[in-house]
C-alpha positions, 0 to 999 in steps of 0.5 A, a space after each residue: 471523478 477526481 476530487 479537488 487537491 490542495 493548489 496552496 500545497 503545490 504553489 509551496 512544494 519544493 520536494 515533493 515534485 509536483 508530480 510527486 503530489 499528483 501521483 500521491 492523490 490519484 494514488 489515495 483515490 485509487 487505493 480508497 475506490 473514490 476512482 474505482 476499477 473501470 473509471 476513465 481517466 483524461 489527462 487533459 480533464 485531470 489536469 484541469 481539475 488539479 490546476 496543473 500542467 499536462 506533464 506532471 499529470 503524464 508522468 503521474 499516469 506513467 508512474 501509476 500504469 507501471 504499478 498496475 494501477 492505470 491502463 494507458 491507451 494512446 488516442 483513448 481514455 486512460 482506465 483504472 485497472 480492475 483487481 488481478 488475483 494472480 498479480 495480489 498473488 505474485 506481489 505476495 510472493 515477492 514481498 513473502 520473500 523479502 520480508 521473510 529475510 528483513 523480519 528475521 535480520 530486524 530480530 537478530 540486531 533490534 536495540 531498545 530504542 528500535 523496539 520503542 520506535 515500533 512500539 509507538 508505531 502499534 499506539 498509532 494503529 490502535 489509535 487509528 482504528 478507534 477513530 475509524 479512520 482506514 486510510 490513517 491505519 493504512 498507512 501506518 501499517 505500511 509504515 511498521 512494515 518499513 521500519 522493519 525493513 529499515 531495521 534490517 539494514 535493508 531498507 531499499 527492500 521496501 522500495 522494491 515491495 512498494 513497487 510490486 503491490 498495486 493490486 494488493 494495496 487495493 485488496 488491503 485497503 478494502 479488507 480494513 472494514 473487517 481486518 484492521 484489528 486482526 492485522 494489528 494482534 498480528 503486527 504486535 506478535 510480529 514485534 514481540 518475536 523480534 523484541 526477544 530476538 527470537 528469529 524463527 518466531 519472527 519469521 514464522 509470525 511474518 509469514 502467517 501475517 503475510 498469507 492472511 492475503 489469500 483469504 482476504 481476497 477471496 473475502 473480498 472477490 465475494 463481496 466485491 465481484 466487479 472489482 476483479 478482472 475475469 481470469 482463468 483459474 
């Protein structure tokens, strides 16, 4: 069932959209598995609940179904996806492939002020795992991975990357139970190599961070099972 969202929000948004805030909701329902894989989804119902209009609600669909978030099905209930390996591991391909490139840039041209604005951004995720609280350190870690991007002169690469990781968003999201504090030594290796503008240390780091994805999702293929499509090895 989707949860209440905040109308008073909405009556004060200018930017974001509307449907900006809808797609952002259904977007944290999804990735948290308050809407877990299978959940039927209306626009008409959904639209009741939010307290908004069907069109917001329609572009948000088809902003999540182009992520690989929805299946939309004219005349039928719309389905949230179950888990695709092969897509966590498409994503991590892709995202490998620009990070790889914007990691080793960020290296060659960080200035002390960059380096400090990363620093901030590992207390933030040291802090967040203290408190317990996944969806703050998801986001955080998505954050470090942007200004990195950003730190590159590239930062329209995370644009392209956020667009390609639905399914790996999820199997993140899940493995933070076990993972968080791995993926934040992890983070901190990262940026002492780009601190010292050691390129291939920060490449090499990257790439390590980036395939833990590939026991991660077997990790959680174990402990969650009906959360993953059926597909031909």
């Amino acid at each position: 069932m989707v949860g209440k969202l905040d109308i008073g929000t909405l009556e004060q948004a200018r930017q974001p959209t509307v449907t900006d805030l809808v797609y952002d909701h259904l977007y944290r329902q999804v990735i948290e598995n308050e809407l877990p894989p299978g959940s039927k989804l209306s626009e008409v119902e959904v639209a009741r609940i939010l307290g908004v209009s069907r069109q917001p609600v329609r572009d948000a669909f088809y902003r999540l179904s182009q992520q690989g978030f929805l299946l939309v099905r004219p005349q039928r209930a719309t389905l949230v996806t179950h888990i695709s390996k092969r897509a966590v591991m498409q994503a991590h391909f892709i995202r490998s492939a620009l990070e790889l490139a914007t990691v080793r840039a960020a290296a060659a041209g960080c200035s002390k002020d960059d380096a400090a604005a990363l620093r901030a951004s590992l207390a933030k995720q040291e802090a967040a795992i203290s408190d317990g609280d996944k969806t703050g350190f998801h986001v955080l870690d998505d954050a470090f991975h942007k200004q990195i991007c950003e730190l590159s002169g590239h930062g329209d690469a995370w644009s392209l990357i956020r667009d390609h990781k639905a399914h790996m968003d999820r199997v993140r999201y899940l493995s933070l139970s076990f993972g968080a504090e791995s993926a934040l030594n992890e983070h901190t290796v990262i940026l002492d190599a780009i601190e010292a503008h050691d390129e291939d240390a920060a490449v090499e780091a990257m790439r390590s961070h980036l395939a833990q994805i590939a026991k991660i999702v077997e990790r959680i293929n174990v402990s969650h099972p009906a959360f993953f499509e059926m597909e031909d090895e």
